[in-house]
C-alpha positions in Angstrom: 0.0 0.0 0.0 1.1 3.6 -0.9 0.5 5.2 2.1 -1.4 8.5 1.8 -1.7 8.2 -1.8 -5.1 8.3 -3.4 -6.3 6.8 -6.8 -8.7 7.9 -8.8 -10.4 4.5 -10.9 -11.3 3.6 -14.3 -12.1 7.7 -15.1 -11.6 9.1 -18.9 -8.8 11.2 -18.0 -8.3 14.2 -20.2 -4.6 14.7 -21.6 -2.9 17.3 -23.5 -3.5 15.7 -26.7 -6.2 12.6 -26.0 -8.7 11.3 -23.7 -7.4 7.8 -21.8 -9.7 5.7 -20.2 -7.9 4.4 -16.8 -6.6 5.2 -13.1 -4.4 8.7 -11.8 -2.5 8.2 -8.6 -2.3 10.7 -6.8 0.8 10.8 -4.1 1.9 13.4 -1.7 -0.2 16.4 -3.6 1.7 15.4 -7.0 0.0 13.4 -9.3 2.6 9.8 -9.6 1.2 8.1 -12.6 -0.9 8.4 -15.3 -1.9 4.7 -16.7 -4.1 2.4 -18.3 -3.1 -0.6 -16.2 -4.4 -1.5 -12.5 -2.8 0.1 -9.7 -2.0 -1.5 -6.1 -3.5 -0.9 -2.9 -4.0 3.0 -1.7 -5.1 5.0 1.4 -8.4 5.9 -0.6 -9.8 4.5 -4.0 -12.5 6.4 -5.9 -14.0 5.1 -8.5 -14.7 7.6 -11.4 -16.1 5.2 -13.7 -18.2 6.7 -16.5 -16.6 10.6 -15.2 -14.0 12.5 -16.7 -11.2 13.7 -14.7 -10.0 17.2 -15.7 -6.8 19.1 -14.6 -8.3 21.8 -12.7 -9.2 25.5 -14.1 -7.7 28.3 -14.1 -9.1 31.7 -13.8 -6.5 34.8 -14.7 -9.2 37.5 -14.8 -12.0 37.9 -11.9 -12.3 40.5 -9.5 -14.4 38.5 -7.4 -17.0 36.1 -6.2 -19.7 35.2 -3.8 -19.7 38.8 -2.5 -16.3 39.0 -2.0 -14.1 41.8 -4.4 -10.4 41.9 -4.1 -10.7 45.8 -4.5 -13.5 46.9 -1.7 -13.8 43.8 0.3 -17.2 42.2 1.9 -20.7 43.5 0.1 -23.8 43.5 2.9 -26.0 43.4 1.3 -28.8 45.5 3.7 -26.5 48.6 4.0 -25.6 48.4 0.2 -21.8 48.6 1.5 -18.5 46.9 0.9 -16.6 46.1 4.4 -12.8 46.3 4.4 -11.1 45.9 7.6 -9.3 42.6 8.2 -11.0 40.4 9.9 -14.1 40.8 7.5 -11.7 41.0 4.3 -10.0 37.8 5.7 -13.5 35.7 6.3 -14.1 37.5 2.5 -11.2 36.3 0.9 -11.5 33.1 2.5 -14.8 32.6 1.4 -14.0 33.0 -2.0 -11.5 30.7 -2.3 -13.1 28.0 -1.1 -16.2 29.0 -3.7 -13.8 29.2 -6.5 -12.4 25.8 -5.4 -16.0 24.1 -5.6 -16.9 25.5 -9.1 -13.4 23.8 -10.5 -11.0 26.9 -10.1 -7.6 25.5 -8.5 -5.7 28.3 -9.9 -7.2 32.1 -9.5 -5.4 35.4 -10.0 -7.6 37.9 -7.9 -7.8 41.3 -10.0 -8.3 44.8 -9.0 -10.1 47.6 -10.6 -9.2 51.3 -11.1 -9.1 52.6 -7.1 -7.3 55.2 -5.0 -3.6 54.4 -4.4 -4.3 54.3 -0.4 -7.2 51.7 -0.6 -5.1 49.4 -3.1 -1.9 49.7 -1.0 -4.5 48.5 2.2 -5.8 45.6 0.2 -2.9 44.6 -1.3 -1.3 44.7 2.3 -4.3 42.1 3.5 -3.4 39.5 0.3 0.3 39.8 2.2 -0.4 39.1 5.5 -2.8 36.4 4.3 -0.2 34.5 2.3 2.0 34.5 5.1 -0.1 34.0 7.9 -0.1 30.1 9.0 -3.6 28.5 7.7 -4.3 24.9 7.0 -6.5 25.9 4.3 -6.9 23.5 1.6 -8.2 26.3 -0.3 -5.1 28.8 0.4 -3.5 27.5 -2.2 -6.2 28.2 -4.6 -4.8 32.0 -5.1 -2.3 32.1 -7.1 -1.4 35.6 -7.5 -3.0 39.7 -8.0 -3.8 41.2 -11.7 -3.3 44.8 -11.7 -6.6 46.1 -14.0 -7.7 49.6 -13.8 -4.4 51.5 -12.4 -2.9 52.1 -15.4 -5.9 52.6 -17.8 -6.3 56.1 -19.8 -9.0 57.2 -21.7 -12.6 57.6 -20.2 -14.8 56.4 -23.7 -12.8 53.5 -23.1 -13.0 52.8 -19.3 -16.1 50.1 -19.0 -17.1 50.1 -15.7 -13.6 51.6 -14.5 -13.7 55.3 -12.5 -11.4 57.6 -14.7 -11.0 59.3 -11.2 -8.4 56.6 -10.2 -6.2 56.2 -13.6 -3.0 56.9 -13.0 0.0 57.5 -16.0 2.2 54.3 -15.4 5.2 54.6 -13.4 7.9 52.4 -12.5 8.2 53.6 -9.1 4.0 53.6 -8.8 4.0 49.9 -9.5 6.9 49.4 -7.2 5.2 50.8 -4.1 2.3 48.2 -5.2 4.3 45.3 -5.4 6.5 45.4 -2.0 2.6 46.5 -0.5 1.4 43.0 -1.4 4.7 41.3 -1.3 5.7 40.5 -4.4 2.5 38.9 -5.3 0.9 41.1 -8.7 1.9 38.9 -11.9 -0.1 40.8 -14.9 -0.3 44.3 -15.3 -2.8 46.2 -17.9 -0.5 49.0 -19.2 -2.8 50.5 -22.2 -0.1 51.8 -24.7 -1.5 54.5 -25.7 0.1 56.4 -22.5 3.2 56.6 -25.2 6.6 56.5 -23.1 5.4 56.2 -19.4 3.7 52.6 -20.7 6.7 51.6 -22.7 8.5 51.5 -20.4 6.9 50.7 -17.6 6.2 47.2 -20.2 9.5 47.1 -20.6 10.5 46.7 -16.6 7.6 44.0 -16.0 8.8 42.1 -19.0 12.3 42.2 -17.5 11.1 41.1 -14.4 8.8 38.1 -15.3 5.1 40.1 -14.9 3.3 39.7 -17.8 2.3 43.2 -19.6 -0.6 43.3 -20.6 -3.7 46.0 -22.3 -7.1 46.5 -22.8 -9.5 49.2 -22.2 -7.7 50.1 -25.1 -7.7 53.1 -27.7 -4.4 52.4 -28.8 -3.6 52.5 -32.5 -2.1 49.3 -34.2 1.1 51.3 -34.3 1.2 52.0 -30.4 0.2 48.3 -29.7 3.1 47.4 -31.9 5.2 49.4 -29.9 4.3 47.7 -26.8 4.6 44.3 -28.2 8.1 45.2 -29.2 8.6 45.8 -25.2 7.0 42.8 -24.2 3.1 43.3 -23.8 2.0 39.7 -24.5 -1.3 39.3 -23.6 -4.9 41.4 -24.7 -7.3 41.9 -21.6 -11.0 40.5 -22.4 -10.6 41.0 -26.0 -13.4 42.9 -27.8 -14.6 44.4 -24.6 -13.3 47.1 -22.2 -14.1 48.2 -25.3 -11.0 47.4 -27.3 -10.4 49.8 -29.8 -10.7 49.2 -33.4 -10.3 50.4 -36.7 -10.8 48.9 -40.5 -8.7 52.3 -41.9 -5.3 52.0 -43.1 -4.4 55.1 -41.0 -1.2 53.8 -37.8 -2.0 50.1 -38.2 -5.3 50.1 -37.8 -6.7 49.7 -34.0 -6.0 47.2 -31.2 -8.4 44.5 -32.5 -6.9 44.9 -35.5 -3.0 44.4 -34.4 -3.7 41.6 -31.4 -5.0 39.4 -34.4 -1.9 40.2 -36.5 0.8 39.3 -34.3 1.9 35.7 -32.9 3.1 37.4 -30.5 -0.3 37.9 -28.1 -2.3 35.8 -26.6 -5.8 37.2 -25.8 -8.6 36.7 -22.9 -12.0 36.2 -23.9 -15.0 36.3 -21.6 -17.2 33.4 -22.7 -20.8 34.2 -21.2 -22.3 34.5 -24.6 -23.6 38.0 -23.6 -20.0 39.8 -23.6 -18.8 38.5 -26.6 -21.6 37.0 -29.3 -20.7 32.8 -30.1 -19.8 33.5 -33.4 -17.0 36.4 -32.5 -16.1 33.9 -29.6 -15.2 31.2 -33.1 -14.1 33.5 -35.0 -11.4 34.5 -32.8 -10.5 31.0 -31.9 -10.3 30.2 -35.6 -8.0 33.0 -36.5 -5.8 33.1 -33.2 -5.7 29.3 -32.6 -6.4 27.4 -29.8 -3.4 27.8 -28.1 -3.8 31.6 -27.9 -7.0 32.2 -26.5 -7.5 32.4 -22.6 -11.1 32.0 -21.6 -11.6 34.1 -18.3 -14.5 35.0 -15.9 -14.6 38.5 -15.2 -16.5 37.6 -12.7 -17.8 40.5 -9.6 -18.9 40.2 -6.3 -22.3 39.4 -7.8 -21.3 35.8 -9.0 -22.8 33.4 -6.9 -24.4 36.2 -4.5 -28.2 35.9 -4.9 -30.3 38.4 -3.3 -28.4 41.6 -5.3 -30.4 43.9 -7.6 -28.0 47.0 -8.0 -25.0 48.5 -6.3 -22.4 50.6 -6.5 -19.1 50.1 -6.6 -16.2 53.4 -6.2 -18.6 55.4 -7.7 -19.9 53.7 -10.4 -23.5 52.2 -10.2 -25.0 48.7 -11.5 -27.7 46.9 -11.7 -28.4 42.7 -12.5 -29.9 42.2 -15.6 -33.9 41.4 -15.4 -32.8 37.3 -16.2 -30.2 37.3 -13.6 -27.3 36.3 -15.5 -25.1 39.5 -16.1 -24.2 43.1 -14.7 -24.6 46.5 -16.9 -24.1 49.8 -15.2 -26.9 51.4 -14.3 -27.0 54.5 -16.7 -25.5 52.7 -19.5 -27.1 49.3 -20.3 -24.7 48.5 -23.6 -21.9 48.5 -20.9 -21.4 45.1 -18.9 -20.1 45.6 -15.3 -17.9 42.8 -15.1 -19.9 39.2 -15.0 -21.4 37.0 -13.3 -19.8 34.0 -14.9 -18.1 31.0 -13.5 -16.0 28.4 -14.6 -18.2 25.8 -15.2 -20.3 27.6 -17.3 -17.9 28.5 -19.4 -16.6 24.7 -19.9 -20.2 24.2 -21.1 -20.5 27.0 -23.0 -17.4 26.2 -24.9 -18.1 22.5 -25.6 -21.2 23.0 -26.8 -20.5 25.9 -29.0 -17.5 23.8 -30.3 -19.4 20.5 -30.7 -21.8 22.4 -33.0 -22.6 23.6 -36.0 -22.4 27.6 -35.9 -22.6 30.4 -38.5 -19.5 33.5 -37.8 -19.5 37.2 -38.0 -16.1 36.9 -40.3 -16.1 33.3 -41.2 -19.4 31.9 -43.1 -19.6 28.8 -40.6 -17.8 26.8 -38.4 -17.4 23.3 -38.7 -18.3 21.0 -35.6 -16.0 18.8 -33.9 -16.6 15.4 -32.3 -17.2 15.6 -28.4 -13.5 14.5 -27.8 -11.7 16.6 -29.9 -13.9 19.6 -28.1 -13.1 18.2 -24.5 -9.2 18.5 -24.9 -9.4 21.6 -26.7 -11.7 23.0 -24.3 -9.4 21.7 -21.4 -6.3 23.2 -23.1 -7.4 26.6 -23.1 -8.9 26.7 -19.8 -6.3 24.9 -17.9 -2.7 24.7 -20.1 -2.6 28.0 -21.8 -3.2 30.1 -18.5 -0.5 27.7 -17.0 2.2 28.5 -19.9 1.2 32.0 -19.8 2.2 32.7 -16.3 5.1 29.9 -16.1 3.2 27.4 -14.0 3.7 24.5 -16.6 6.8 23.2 -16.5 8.2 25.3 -14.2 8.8 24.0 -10.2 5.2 25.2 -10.0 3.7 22.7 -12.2 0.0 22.4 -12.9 -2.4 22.9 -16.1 -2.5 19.6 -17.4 -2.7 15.9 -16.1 0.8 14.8 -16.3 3.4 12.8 -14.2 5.0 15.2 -11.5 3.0 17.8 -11.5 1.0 19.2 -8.6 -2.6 17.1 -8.4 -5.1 20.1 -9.2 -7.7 18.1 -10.3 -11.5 17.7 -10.8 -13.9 14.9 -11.4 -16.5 15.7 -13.1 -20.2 14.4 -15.5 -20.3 15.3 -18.8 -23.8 14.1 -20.0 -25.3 14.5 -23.4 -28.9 16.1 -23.4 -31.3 17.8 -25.9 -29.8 20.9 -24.9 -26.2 20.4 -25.4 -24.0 18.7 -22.8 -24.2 19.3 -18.9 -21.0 19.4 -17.3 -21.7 18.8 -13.1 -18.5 19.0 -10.7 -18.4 15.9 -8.6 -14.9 16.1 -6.9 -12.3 18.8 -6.9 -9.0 18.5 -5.8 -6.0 21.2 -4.8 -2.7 19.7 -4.7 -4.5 16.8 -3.9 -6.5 17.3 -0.8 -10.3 17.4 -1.5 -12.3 20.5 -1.9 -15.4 20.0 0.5 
């Protein structure tokens, strides 16, 4: 017997490039073997017969959940009013983790929007002293690391549901003082380019120092993207929203939209509720950037996962929850989306069944269907290995992203059932570093 080791039975275990019927031991938080063949005696034996097993997801881009948000802390939801001191931002946090954990997210990088200096130093000084602080928390492990979203933003047409109030020209020494206030924790940075030197190279330093640049709420021309990409911006924040600025003119490269499909360079995030970007853009883009350059994300607010919230307001801004209850606009401006309400599972369906279907594009005639297989691993790979290759978790010390020998055992079981309406995906068992998720 493999003492402390757990194996997971006769599941269809999703790989990088296939689906293999058989067993995954799991050993010390690492995942030991991956095979076909019977496996000895263990501590605990599930049986996953007729599941899938999954590596787990990974969520770059959400500023929140279950009426937490990294930026103003705990919504009540009788006063209308965020709390932020510790103890209430801890039990926030906490909270969220463990409800990212249960929808499938084993990986999250907690993002901030556009705030004053003070309150983002105060925050960020909470993720610190959580990180460090002793806690047997299976679900500590869940957060991964901060995404720096509204700081560095510019122009107000293109600010979403941003407060221009709080955008601040980027600055070396700014992002420093943000860094050593969370301890080292912020690993992407939206630096729009059109800021001109100041964003240059302020890219430049992240890029030199492993952080990964990256810009949207964008009214960059193609030339001033370019730019950035020459100084390492690599990756386009919820593409075609924010807005993201376009152009079909021959005038400086065209837009942003227009330069981020150009270059191998970017990889691009894509919220995929079906209300922020249409199906057939979601295609589209997937056709003409590949599969291993699109990052599905959240977005998610406070509001995912909080039931009992009609409208708020948050630094200023006000929104309301749609009339069907499935995503956020601000109040005074119902085109604009207010982050989502989104979560992970969802948008494994979503993607499956778009992918495992005939569809008509915007820029393409049609897409062609693909079997249910070929769907599942793509689905998997950009949900779970290209966040992990982005940020350097995939073959790194830090491995995770895929279901492979010697990396850490971020896993989830799951049903994938074939209805009238598509197929239901249902989370059965979720794993971080191999401890169960209850």
């Amino acid at each position: 017997m493999i003492k402390g080791s757990i194996l997971l039975k006769n599941g269809h275990i999703v790989l990088p490039d296939k689906i293999l019927t058989g067993n995954v031991l799991i050993n010390k938080g690492k995942i030991e073997s991956v095979v076909a063949k019977p496996i000895g005696d263990t501590d605990l034996t599930i049986d996953a017969s007729g599941k899938y097993i999954l590596p787990g997801f990974i969520d770059i881009h959400t500023n929140g959940i279950a009426g937490f948000d990294l930026t103003n802390g705990v919504y009540n939801l009788k006063t209308g009013n965020f709390f932020d001191d510790e103890n209430s931002y801890f039990v926030g946090l906490e909270k969220a983790l463990v409800q990212y954990a249960q929808k499938g997210v084993t990986s999250v990088y907690l993002t901030s929007l556009a705030a004053p200096i003070d309150q983002l130093k105060k925050i960020f000084g909470y993720i610190k002293k959580y990180k460090i602080v002793k806690n047997e928390s299976v679900c500590k492990n869940v957060l991964k690391g901060l995404y720096i979203e509204g700081t560095f933003m510019k122009q107000s047409e293109y600010r979403g549901a941003h407060n221009p109030e709080y955008f601040f020209e980027p600055s070396i020494e700014l992002f420093k003082e943000l860094q050593n206030a969370c301890g080292g924790e912020i690993k992407i940075v939206n630096v729009v380019p059109e800021w001109g030197t100041p964003a240059l190279k302020l890219t430049e330093y992240l890029t030199e120092n492993n952080i990964i640049p990256a810009a949207g709420h964008t009214g960059a021309t193609g030339h001033q993207y370019e730019a950035a990409i020459e100084k390492g911006l690599c990756l386009a924040v919820h593409f075609l929203n924010g807005p993201t600025g376009s152009s079909g003119k021959s005038f400086e490269g065209g837009g942003a939209v227009e330069t981020i499909l150009r270059s191998d360079k970017m990889r691009l995030e894509l919220i995929v509720d079906g209300y922020h970007v249409d199906k057939a853009y979601v295609l589209d883009t997937i056709k003409r950037k590949g599969f291993d350059k699109v990052i599905p994300i959240t977005d998610s607010m406070f509001a995912a996962e909080f039931p009992g919230l009609n409208n708020f307001e948050v630094l200023g801004i006000k929104g309301e929850v749609s009339k069907n209850g499935e995503y956020l606009h601000i109040a005074d401006r119902k085109q604009s989306l207010f982050g989502s309400k989104l979560v992970m599972p969802v948008a494994f369906s979503n993607l499956l069944n778009w992918l495992t279907s005939q569809n008509e594009g915007i820029w393409n005639r049609s897409h062609e269907q693909l079997n249910f297989e070929d769907a599942l691993v793509k689905t998997s790979e950009m949900i779970s290995i290209n966040p992990a290759k982005l940020l350097d978790i995939y073959d790194s010390d830090d491995k995770t992203g895929s279901i492979e020998e010697g990396k850490k055992a971020d896993l989830i079981i799951a049903d994938i059932d074939k209805t009238e309406n598509g197929y239901q995906f249902q989370i059965e068992k979720v794993f971080v570093q191999g401890k169960v998720v209850n």
